[in-house]
ROROFI-492780 format. One line per field, with one value per residue (C-alpha): residue in three letters; x, z, y. Coordinates in Angstrom, 3 decimals, m for minus. Each point is the difference from the previous one (the first is absolute). Example, Ala and Ser with C-alpha at 12.3 -4.5 7.8 and 13.67 -1.06 7.14 Angstrom:
2
residuo	[ALA, SER];
c1	[12.300, 1.370];
c3	[7.800, m0.660];
c2	[m4.500, 3.440];
This chain:
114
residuo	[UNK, UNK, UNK, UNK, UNK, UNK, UNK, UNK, UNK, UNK, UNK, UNK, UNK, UNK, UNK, UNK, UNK, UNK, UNK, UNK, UNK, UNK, UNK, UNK, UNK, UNK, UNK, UNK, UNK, UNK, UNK, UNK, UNK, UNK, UNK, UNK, UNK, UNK, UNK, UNK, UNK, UNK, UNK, UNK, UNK, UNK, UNK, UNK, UNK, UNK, UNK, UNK, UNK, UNK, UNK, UNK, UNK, UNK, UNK, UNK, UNK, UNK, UNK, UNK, UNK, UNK, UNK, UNK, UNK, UNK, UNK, UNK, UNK, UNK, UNK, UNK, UNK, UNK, UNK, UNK, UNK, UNK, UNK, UNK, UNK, UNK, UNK, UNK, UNK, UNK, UNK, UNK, UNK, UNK, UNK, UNK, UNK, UNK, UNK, UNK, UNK, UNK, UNK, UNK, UNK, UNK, UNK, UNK, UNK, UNK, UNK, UNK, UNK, UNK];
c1	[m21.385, m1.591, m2.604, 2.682, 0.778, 3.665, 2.067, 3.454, 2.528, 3.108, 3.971, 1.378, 3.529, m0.136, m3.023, 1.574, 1.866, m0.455, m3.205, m0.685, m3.313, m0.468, m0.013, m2.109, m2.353, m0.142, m0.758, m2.295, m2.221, 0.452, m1.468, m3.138, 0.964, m1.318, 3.226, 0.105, 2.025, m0.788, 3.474, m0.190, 0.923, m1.711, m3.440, 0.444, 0.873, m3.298, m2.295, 1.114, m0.599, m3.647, m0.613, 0.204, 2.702, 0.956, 4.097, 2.766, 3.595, 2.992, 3.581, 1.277, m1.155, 1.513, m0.978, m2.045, m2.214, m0.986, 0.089, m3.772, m1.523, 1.926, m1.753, m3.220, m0.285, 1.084, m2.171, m2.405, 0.601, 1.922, 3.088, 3.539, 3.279, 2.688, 0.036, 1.034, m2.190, 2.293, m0.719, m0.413, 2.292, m0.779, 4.068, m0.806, m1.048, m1.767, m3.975, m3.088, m2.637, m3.222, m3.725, 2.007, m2.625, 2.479, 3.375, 1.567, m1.193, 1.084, 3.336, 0.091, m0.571, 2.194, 2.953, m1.233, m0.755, m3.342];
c3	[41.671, m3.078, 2.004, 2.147, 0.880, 0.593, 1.453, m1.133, 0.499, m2.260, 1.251, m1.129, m0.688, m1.669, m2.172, m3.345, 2.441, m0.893, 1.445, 1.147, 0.719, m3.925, m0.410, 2.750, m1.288, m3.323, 0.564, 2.296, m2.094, m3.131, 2.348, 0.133, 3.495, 1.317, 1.567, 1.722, 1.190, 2.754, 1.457, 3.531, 1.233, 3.293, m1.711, m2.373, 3.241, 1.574, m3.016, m0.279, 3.241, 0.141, m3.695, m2.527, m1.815, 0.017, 0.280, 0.224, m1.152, m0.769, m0.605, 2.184, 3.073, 3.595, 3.124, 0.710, m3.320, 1.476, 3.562, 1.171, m3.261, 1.053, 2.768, m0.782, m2.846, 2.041, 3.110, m2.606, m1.468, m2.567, m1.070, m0.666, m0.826, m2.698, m3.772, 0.217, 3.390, 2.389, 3.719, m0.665, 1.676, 0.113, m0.673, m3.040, m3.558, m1.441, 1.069, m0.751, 1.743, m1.042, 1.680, 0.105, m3.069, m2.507, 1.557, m1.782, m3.321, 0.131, 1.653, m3.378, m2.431, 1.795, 0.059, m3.764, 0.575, m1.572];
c2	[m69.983, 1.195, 1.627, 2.007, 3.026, 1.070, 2.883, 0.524, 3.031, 0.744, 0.901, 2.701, m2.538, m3.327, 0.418, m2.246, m2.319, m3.531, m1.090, 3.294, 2.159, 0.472, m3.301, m1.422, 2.677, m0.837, m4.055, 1.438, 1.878, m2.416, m2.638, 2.371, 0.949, 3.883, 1.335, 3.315, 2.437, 2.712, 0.869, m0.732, m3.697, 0.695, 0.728, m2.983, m2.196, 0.996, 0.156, m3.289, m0.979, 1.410, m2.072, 2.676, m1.346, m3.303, 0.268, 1.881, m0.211, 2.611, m0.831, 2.771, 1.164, 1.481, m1.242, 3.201, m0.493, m3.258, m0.344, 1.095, m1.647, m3.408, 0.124, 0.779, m2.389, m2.994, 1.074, m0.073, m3.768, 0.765, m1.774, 2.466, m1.850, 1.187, m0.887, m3.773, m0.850, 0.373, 2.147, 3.587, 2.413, 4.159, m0.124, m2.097, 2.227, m2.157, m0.650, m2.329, 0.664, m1.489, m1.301, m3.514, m1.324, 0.951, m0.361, m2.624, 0.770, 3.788, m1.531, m2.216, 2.926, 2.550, m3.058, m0.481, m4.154, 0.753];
């Protein structure tokens, strides 16, 4: 996962909560991991989807930042489920969306178990 490229966005609520978006972040990056941000879920959704990033997660999202890019990503082969690997709901705020290569290991930092 070294080798990865991620997408990330930030809330505008919650940001020191524990286990929070600073804190994914920061293992994140001390892991050597590129993390980005571009502020639109949909676009990170797709750009994942079409392979220029590798994954995707945010903490808090609405079921219209998501929706499309759900949709597109899986159509695509992609794997989306929420932070601890269970089904992914639109109605659901938190997202991981990656290329399915990475899943579990980006599920294991975000959860911090590695």
């Amino acid at each position: 996962m070294l080798k990865s490229c991620l997408v990330t966005g930030f809330p505008y609520t919650y940001l020191d909560s524990e286990n929070g978006p600073l804190q994914v972040f920061e293992r994140l990056i001390r892991k050597g991991v590129a993390v980005r941000r571009l502020g639109s879920a949909a676009l990170d959704l797709c750009w994942t989807a079409c392979g220029r990033f590798e994954g995707f997660y945010e903490h808090k999202l609405n079921p219209w930042d998501s929706a499309a890019g759900v949709l597109i990503l899986e159509e695509a082969g992609g794997k989306v489920t929420g932070f601890h690997g269970e089904d992914y709901s639109i109605y659901h705020p938190q997202i991981l969306a990656t290329n399915g290569l990475i899943h579990d290991e980006l599920m294991g930092i975000i959860n911090n178990k590695e």
